[in-house]
N, C-alpha and C positions, 0 to 999 in steps of 0.2 A: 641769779635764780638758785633758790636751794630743792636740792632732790633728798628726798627722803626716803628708804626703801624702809617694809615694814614689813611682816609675817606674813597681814592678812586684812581682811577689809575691816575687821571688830579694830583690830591694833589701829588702823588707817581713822578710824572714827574714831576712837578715844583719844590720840592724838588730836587732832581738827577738833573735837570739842573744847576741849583744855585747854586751846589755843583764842577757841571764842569766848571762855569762861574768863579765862584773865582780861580779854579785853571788855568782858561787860564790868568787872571789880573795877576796871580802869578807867570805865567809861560808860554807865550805867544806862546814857540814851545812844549807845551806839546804834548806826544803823548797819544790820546785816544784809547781802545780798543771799539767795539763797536758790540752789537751783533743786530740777525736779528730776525725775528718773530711778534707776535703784540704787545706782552706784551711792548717793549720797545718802541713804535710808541709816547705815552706823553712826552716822554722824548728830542725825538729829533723834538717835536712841539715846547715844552715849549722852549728848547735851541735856536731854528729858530725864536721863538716871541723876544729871546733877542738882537740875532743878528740883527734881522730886523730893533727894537728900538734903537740898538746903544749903548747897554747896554752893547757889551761884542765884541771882536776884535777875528777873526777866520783866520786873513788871514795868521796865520801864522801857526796854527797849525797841528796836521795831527792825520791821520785815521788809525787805524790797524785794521783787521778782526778776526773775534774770528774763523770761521770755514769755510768751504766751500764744495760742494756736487764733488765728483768725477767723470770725464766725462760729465759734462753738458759744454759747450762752454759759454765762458765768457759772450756772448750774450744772453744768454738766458733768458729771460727774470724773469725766477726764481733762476738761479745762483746767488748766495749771492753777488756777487761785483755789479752786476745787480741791486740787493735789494738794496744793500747799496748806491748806485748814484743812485737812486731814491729816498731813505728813509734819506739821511744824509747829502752825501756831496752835491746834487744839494740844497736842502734848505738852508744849511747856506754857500755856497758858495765856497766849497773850490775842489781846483782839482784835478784829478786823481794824479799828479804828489805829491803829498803828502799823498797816499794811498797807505799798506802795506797789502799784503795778497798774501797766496798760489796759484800756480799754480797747481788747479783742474783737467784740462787734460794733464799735463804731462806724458811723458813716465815713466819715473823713479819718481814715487810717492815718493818713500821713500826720494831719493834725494831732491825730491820740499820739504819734512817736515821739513829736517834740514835744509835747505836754507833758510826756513822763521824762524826756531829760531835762525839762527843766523844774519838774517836781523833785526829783533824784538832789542839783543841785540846789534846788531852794531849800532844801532838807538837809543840807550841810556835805552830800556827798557822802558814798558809801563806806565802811570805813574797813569792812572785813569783806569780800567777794569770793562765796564758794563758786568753785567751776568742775561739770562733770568735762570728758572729751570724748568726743564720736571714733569712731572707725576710720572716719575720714579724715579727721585732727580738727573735726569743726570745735567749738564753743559756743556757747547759746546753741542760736542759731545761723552762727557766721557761718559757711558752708565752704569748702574750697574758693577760694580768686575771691574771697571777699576784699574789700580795699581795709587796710590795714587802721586806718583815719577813719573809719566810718562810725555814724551815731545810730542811734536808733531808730528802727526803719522798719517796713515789711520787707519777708524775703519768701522765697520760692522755697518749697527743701528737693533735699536732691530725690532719688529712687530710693538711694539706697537707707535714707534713713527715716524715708516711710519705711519701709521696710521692717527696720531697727524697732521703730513706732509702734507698728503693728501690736503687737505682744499688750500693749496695752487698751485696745480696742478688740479684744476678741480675737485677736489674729488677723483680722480683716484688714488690709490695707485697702479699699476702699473706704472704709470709714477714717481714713487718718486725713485731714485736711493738708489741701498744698498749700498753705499759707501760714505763716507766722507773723508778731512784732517779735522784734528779739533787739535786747540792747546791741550796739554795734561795738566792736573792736575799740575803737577809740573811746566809746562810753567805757565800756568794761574797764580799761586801763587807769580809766580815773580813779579806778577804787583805790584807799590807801594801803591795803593787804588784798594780794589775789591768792587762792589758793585751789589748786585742782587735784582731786583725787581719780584714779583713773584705778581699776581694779581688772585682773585676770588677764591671759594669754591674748585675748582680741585685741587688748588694746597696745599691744606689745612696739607695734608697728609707728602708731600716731604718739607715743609716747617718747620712742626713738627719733622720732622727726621733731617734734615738737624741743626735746632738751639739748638731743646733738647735732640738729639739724642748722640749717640756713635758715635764719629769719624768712620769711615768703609768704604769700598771699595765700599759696596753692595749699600748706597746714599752717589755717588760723592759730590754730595754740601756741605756733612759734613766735607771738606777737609777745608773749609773756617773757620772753628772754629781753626784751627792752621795759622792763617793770622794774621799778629800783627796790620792791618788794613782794617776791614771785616765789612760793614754795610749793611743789610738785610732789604728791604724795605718791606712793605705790606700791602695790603688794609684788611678790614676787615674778606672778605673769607678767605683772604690768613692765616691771623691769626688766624683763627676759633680753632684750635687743640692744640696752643697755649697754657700750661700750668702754663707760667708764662708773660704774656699778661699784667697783672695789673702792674708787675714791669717794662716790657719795655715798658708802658707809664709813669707811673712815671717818669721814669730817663732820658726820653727823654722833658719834660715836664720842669724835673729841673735841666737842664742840663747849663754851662755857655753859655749864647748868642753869645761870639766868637767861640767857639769852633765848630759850624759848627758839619758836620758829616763825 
């Protein structure tokens, strides 16, 4: 796992763009994972200032969803595919028709889970996986004690991140559903780059468990210390708890200038 501390969440996104921009030069139908939230909003600025300049060719590639709310209609204006054609594909231009994600109000949930893993892999498998992290070190929406091997599935969420949620529904957390699909831990890992940016003082806690912690069920994001290609961004809150801080500047500092992240 490489850590990477940064200034600030702008610095945190124009890194993580530049890192997807090479791989779209490198691989022009890659497929992206892409999650929803604020944390991740620098990221698909900075990638939309490249497309815009000319810097980088999107018309090929394509979208996958890391998770989606259960029972909210596609329409909705806070259903994640909603989010995501406002936050992603409208800015750098690319269409539905290259967008991969669960069907949320299905009858047979369970059905719509395994559908989209095995869309994911009939589609060649993810090749880049952004990842935001919760308060509680969830991902997606693995939630503490999730099973480490697990696929794509519906899950419960906890309080606390209806909670978290809220903010995007008016504040109401009655309005925030208790149900999600969300890829599972083990799907997630499948991707060929995982990368999580986690920004500010809150997340100080799930970022120190997650990099120098014990792999464990109880913070999902510690699942990424068994990824043979796991890079962990963070601004200075995020790093606060950080115990070995000095080193993962260092080493990013004298790292070879190809080598990228």
């Amino acid at each position: 796992m490489e850590v990477v501390i940064v200034p600030d969440a702008k610095a945190g996104g124009e890194l993580i763009a530049g890192a997807m921009a090479q791989l779209l030069l490198d691989k022009p139908t890659a497929l992206l994972g892409v999650a929803t939230g604020s944390t991740p909003l620098p990221i698909y600025q900075a990638l939309a200032a490249q497309v815009a300049a000319g810097a980088v060719d999107v018309s090929r590639a394509r979208i996958a969803q890391l998770d989606e709310y259960v029972g909210l209609p596609a329409e909705h204006p806070e259903s994640y595919r909603s989010v995501l054609r406002r936050e992603v594909l409208e800015p750098l231009g690319i269409g539905m028709d290259a967008f991969f994600g669960p069907d949320g109000t299905a009858e047979d949930v369970r059905g719509a889970c395994e559908a989209y893993d095995r869309a994911l892999a009939e589609a060649g498998g993810v090749d880049l996986q952004l990842l935001g992290i919760g308060t509680d070190g969830h991902i997606g929406f693995n939630e503490p004690c999730s099973s480490l091997a697990s696929r794509t599935r519906i899950k419960t969420l906890t309080e606390q991140t209806r909670v978290d949620n809220a903010r995007f529904f008016d504040g109401d957390i009655g309005q925030v559903p208790h149900h999600v699909i969300t890829q599972g831990i083990g799907t997630i890992l499948e991707a060929r780059h995982l990368v999580l940016l986690a920004t500010g003082e809150g997340k100080a806690d799930a970022v120190a468990a997650t990099v120098e912690g014990p792999v464990a069920a109880v913070c999902p994001a510690s699942a990424l210390q068994l990824h043979a290609h796991a890079t962990v961004v963070v601004d200075e809150g995020a790093a606060a708890k950080l115990k070995h801080a000095d080193y993962f500047r260092h080493t990013f500092v004298n790292k070879p200038a190809w080598q990228g992240i």
